[in-house]
LOVOSE-379651 format. One record per residue (C-alpha): residue number from 1; z negated, y negated, x. Coordinates in Angstrom, 2 decimals, padded with zeros to 5 digits. Layout:
- NUM, Z, Y, X
...
This chain:
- 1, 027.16, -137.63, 037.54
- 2, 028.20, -133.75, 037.31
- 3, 025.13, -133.06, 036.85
- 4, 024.87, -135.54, 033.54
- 5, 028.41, -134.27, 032.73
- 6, 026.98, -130.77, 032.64
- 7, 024.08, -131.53, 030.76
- 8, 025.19, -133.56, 027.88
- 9, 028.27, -130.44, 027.67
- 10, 026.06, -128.13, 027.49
- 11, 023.91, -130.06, 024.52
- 12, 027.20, -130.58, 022.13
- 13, 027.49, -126.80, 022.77
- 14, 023.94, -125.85, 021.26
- 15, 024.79, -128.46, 018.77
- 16, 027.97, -126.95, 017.89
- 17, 026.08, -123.41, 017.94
- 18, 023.81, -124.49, 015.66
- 19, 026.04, -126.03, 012.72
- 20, 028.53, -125.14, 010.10
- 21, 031.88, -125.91, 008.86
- 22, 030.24, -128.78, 006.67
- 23, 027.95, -130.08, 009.46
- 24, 024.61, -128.60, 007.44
- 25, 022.10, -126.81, 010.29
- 26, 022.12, -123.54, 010.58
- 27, 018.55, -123.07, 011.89
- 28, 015.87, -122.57, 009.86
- 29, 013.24, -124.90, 010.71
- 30, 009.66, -124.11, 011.38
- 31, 007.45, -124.89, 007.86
- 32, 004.74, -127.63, 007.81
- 33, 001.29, -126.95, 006.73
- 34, -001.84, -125.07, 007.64
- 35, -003.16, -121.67, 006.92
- 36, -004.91, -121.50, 003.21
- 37, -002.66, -124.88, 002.46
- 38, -000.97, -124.88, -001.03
- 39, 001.52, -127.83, -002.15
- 40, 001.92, -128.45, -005.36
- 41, 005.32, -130.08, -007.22
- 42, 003.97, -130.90, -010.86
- 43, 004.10, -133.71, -012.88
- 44, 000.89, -136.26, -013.75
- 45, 001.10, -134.92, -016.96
- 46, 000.51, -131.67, -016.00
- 47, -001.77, -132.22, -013.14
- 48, -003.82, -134.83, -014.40
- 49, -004.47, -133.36, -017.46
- 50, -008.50, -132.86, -018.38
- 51, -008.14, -129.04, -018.08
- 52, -005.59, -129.35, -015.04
- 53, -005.64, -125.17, -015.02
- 54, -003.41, -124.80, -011.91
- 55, -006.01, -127.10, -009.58
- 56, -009.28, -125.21, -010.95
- 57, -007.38, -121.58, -010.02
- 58, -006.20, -122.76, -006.57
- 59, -009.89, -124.30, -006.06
- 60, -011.64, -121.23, -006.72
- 61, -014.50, -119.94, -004.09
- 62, -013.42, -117.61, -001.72
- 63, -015.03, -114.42, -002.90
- 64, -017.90, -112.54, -000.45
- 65, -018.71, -115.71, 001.57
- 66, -022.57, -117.11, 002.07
- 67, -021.74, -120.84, 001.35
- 68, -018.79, -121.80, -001.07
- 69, -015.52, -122.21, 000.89
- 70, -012.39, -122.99, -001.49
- 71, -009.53, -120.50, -001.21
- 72, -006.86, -123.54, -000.47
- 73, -006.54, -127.20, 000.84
- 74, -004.41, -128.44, -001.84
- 75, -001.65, -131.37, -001.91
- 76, 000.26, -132.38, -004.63
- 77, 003.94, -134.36, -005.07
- 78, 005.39, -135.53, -008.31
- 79, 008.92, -134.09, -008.34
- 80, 010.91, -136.93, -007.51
- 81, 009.33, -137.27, -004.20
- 82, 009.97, -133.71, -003.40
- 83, 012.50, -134.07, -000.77
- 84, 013.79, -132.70, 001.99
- 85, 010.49, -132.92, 004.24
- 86, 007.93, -132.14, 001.63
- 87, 010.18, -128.66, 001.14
- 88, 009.66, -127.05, 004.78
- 89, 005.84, -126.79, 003.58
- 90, 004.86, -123.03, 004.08
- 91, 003.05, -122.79, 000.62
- 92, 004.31, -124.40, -002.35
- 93, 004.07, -124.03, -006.34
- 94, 006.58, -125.60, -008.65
- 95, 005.58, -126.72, -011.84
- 96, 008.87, -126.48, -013.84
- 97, 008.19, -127.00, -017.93
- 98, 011.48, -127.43, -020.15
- 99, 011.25, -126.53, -023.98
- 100, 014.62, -126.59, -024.52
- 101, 015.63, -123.74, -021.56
- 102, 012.84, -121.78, -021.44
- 103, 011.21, -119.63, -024.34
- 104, 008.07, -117.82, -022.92
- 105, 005.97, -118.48, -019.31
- 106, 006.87, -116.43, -016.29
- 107, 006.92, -116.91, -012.51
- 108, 009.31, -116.45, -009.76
- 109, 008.91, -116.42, -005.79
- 110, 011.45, -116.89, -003.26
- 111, 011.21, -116.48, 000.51
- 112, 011.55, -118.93, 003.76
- 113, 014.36, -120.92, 001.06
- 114, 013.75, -124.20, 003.05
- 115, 011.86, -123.28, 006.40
- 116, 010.26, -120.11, 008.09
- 117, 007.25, -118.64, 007.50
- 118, 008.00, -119.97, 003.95
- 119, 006.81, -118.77, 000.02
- 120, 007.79, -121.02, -003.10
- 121, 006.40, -119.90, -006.61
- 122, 008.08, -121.49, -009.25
- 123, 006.16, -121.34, -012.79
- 124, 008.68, -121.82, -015.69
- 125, 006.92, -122.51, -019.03
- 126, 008.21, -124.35, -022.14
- 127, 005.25, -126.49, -022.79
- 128, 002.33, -127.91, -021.04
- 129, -000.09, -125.85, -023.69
- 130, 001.35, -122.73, -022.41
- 131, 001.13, -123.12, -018.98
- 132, -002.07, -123.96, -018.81
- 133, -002.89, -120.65, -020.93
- 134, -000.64, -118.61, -018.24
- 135, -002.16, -120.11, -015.56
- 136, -005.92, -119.62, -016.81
- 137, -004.92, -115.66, -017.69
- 138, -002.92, -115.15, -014.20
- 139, -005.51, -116.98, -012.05
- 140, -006.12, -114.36, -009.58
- 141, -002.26, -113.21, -008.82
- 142, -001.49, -116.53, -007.87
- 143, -004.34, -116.25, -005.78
- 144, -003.51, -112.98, -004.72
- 145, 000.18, -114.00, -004.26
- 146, -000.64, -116.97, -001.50
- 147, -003.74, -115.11, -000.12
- 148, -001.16, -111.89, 001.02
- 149, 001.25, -114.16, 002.39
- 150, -000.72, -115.80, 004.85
- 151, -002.28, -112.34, 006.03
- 152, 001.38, -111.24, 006.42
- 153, 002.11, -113.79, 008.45
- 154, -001.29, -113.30, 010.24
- 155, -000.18, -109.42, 010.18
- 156, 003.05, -110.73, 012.13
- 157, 001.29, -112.99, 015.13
- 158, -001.13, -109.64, 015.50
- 159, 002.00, -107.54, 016.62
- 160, 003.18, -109.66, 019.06
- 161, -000.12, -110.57, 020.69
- 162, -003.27, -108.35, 019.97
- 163, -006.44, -106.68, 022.03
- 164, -004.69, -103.69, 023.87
- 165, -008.54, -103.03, 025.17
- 166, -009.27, -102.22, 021.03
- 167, -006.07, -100.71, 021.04
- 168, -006.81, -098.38, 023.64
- 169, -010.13, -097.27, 022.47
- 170, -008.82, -096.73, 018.93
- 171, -006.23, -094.70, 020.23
- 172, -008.65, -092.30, 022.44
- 173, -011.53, -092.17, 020.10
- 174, -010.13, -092.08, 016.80
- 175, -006.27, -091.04, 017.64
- 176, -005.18, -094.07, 015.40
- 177, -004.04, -097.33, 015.78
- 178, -004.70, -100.98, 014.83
- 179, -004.12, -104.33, 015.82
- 180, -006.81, -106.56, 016.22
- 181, -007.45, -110.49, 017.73
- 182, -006.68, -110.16, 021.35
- 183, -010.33, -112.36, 022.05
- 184, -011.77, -109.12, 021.24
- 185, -012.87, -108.36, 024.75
- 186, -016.24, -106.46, 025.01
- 187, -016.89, -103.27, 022.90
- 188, -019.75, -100.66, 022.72
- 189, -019.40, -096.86, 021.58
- 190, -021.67, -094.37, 019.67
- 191, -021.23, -091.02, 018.39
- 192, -017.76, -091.49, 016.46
- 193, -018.46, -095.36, 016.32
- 194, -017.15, -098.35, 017.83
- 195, -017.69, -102.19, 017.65
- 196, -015.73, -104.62, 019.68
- 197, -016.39, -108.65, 019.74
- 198, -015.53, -111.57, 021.43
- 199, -017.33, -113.33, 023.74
- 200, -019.15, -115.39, 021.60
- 201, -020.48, -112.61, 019.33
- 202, -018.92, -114.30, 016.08
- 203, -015.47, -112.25, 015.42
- 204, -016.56, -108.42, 015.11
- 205, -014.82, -105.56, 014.52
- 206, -016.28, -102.13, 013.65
- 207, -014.69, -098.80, 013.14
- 208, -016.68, -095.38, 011.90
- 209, -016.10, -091.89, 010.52
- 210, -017.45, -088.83, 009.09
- 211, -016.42, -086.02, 007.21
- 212, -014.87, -086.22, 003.70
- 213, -016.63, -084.63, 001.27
- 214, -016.39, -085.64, -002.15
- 215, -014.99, -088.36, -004.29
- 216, -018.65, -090.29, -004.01
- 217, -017.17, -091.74, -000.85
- 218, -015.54, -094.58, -003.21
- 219, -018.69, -095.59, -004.67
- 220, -020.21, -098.64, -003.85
- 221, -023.63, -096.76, -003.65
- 222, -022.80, -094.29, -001.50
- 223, -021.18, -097.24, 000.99
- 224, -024.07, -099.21, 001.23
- 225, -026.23, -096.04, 002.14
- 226, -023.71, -094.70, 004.92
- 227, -023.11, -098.30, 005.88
- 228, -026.70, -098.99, 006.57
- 229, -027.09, -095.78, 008.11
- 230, -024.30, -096.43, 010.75
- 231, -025.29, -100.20, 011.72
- 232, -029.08, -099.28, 012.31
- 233, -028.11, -096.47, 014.99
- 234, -025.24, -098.14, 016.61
- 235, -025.98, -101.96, 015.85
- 236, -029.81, -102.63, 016.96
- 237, -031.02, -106.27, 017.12
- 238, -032.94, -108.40, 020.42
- 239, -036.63, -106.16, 019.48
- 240, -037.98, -103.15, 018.10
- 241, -037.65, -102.90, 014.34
- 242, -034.69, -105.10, 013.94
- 243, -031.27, -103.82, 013.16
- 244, -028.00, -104.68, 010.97
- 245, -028.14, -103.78, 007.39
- 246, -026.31, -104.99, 003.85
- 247, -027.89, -107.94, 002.68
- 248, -028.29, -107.76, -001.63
- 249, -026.94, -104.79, -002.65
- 250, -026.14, -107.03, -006.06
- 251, -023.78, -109.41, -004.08
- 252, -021.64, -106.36, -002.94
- 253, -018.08, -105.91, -004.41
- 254, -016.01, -103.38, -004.33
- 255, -012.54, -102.51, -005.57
- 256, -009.50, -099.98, -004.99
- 257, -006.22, -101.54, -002.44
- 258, -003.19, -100.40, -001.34
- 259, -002.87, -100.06, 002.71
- 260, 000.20, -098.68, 004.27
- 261, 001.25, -098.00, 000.33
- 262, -001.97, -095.54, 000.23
- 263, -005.22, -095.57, -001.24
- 264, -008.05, -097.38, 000.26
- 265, -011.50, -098.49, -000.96
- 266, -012.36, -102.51, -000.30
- 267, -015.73, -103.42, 000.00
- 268, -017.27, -107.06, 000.53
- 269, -020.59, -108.62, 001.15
- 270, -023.24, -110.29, 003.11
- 271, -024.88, -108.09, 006.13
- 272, -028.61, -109.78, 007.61
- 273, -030.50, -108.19, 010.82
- 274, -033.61, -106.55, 009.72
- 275, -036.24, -108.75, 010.42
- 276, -034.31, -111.64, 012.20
- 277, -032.53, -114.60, 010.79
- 278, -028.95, -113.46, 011.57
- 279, -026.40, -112.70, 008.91
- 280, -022.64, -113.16, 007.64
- 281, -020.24, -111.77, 005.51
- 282, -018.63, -108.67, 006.20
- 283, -015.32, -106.69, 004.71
- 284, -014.72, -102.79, 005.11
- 285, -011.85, -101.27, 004.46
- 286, -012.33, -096.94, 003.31
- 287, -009.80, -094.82, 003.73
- 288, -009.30, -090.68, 003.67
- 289, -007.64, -089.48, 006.80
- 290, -006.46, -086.33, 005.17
- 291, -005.06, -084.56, 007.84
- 292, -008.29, -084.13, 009.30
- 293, -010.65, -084.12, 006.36
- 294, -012.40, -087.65, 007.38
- 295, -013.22, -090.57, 005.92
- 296, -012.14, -093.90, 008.50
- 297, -014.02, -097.01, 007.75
- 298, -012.59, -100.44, 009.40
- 299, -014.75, -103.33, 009.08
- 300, -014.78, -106.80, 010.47
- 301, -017.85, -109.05, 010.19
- 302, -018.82, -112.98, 011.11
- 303, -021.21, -114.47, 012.68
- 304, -021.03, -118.09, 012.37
- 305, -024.07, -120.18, 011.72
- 306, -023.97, -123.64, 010.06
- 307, -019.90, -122.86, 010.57
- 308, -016.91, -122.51, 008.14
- 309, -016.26, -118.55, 007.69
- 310, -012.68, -118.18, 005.44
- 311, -010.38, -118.43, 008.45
- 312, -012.36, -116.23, 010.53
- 313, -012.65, -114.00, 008.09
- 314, -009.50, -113.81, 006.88
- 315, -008.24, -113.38, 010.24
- 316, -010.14, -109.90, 010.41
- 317, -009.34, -109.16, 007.30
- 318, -005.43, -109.47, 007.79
- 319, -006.36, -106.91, 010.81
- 320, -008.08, -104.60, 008.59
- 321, -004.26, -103.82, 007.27
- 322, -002.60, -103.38, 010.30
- 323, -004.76, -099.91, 010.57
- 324, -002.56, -096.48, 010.94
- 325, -004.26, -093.16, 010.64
- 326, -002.52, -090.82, 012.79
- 327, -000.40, -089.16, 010.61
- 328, 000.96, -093.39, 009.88
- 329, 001.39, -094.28, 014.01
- 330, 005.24, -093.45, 014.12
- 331, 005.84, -095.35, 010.96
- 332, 006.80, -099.06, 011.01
- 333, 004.00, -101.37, 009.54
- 334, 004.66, -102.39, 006.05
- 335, 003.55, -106.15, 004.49
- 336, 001.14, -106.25, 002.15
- 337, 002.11, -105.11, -001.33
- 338, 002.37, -107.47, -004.50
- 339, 001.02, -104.07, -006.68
- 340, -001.93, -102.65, -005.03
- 341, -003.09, -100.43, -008.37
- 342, -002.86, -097.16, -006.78
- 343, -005.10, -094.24, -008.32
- 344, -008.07, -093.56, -006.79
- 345, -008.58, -090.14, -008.46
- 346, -004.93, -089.22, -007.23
- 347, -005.91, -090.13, -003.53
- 348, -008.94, -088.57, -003.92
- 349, -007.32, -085.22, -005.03
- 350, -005.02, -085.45, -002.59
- 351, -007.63, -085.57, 000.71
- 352, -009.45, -082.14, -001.27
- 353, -006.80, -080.65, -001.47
- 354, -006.47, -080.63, 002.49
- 355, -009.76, -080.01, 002.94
């Protein structure tokens, strides 16, 4: 009986801990919803229109892939049914269209407002014709927008739990530091080179340098050439005459980033072994590690046959950020930023000038 006395005392405590004056929770629930899953709070008017411009964005490939892989899993709610447990969803756009308040189309985001990890959008347009022309113009930030918030939180799970072994060798070989999946268990070196994997060979992560030279480095030419000439040393296949190299130089994509609030050079595309059937896609990450006049390339590659590849590869990708050079090690990690248009010629200048 104490014992029950105890228990049930110590439960109207917690309770009591956990409420306000007016009886509302205080916690902030945990949101609903997987990774890459977008809810959507529009109208059937809107929605169901023949153009429906908000669906086609959010159904867009993701970009770099071998097989077409949609960006989002998307759900959709009328607004009167979007109550209190549609609104801990972890990803959600509201349509919001009034003539009479608002004048021109704009967007605005709030942060964990119902539940935690948590991003709302709200588009506010005043009419259905301009929304759809907003929507169709600002395609890729709301991609953008949704894409960086579930490699934050990503970013976030990494710094609690991440390989220490990848860590480690980081640390010694390259005197930086970066967090990758903790599966990342077995790992082979080469002369400033290192690739760690899992056990199953699919989730890869590869990190190279060399001296900086010139502002070539950030051309997607001059990638694929070092690129190939790093993976044919250092990444060999089962026989003679095989090794990893970039698939279709024409597939490749390349543009400038923001990591750690500096310049970095993003490159995407398919890798194949040379002579052998394997292949995925890859990402790379190029940065200029000015303090000692070298270029640091991060890149994480998949290896999935017949298999999905976004999550995988966004999962690497998301790591890809969490990468401090050493003069970055003592500073705390920053999320990923909304404006990544930082000047290449200015980082550029910047790494010859401590040459």
């Amino acid at each position: 009986m104490k014992k029950l006395i105890l228990g049930l005392s110590t439960m109207l405590v917690m309770l009591a801990s956990t409420s306000c004056g007016d009886g509302k929770s205080m916690v902030t629930p945990i949101s609903s919803g997987r990774p890459y899953e977008v809810l959507v709070v529009a109208d059937d008017k809107c929605w169901m229109s023949p153009d429906s411009a908000l669906f086609h964005v959010l159904d867009t490939d993701v970009p770099g892939l071998p097989q077409s892989e949609r960006s989002f899993r998307i759900s959709r709610v009328r607004p009167e049914y979007f109550e209190r447990a549609m609104r801990i969803f972890r990803n959600i756009i509201i349509v919001d269209i009034q003539p009479s308040v608002y004048t021109q189309t704009k967007f605005k985001y709030t942060r964990d407002a119902y539940s935690s990890p948590q991003m709302i959008m709200t588009i506010q347009s005043p009419s259905q014709e301009d929304f759809a022309d907003y929507v169709s113009k600002h395609g890729n930030v709301i991609v953008d927008f949704f894409t960086r918030a579930e490699m934050n939180r990503q970013i976030k799970l990494l710094e609690k739990e991440h390989s220490s072994l990848v860590s480690a060798r980081v640390g010694s070989q390259f005197d930086c530091d970066i967090w990758m999946p903790e599966d990342l268990t077995s790992y082979k070196t080469g002369q400033d080179f290192l690739w760690a994997s899992n056990n199953l060979n699919d989730l890869n992560f590869v990190m190279y340098s060399y001296p900086f030279r010139d502002n070539r480095t950030f051309t997607k030419e001059f990638f694929i050439h070092k690129r190939d000439s790093v993976m044919a040393i250092n990444i060999p296949g089962a026989r003679e005459g095989m090794y990893m190299e970039t698939a279709d130089s024409s597939l490749v994509s390349v543009k400038n980033i923001a990591v750690q609030g500096d310049y970095a050079f993003e490159v995407r595309g398919l890798w194949e072994m040379k002579n052998d059937a394997m292949g995925g896609p890859f990402v790379s990450h190029v940065r200029v590690d000015r303090a000692n006049a070298r270029v640091i390339v991060v890149e994480g590659f998949v290896y999935n046959p017949s298999k999905l590849k976004r999550d995988p590869m966004r999962k690497l990708e998301a790591a890809l950020y969490t990468l401090k050079l050493p003069q970055e090690k003592g500073k705390g990690l920053s999320e990923l930023p909304v404006d990544q248009s930082i000047s290449e010629e200015k980082a550029v200048k910047e790494a010859e000038q401590q040459k």
